[in-house]
Steps between C-alpha positions, in 0.01 A plus 500: 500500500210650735322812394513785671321889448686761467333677785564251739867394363538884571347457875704200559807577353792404764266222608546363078858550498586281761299225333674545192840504653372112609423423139177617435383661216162745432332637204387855552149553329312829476097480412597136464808552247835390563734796519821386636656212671688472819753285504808351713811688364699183489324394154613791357854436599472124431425609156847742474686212692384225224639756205815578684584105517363496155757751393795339657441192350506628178842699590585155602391329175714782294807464679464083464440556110816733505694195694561716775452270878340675800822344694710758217376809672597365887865663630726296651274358838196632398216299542171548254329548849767767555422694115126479576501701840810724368385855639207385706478600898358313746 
């Protein structure tokens, strides 16, 4: 992570975003301590992706224990593909 001032993270602002949106990630130091980091947004929702999947799995886990089949909860030519995206738009 490369260290930036706050000064000239302030100065260079739309110049530091772009990097970050290519990965990158800065420290923010002011009279040489760190005060905040800038980071790609994607890590944050990485993190609330992994818990979702987390959750389901244990949803998943539950309804096993209770003997109930993922295939149970399909209507009649319903696919698991078909319960997954039920409600999204494209």
């Amino acid at each position: 992570m490369l260290e930036i001032g706050a000064n000239e993270a302030n100065n260079h602002l739309p110049e530091l975003l772009n990097r970050v949106e290519k990965g990158e990630s800065f420290l923010i130091t002011r009279n040489g301590h760190a005060v905040a980091e800038l980071t790609p947004a994607a890590n944050i929702e990485g993190d609330a992706i992994r818990k979702t999947v987390e959750e389901m799995r244990r949803f998943r886990e539950g309804l096993r224990q209770r003997g109930v089949r993922l295939g149970d909860l399909l209507q009649e030519g319903q696919s698991l593909r078909d319960l997954a995206h039920d409600g999204h738009s494209y």
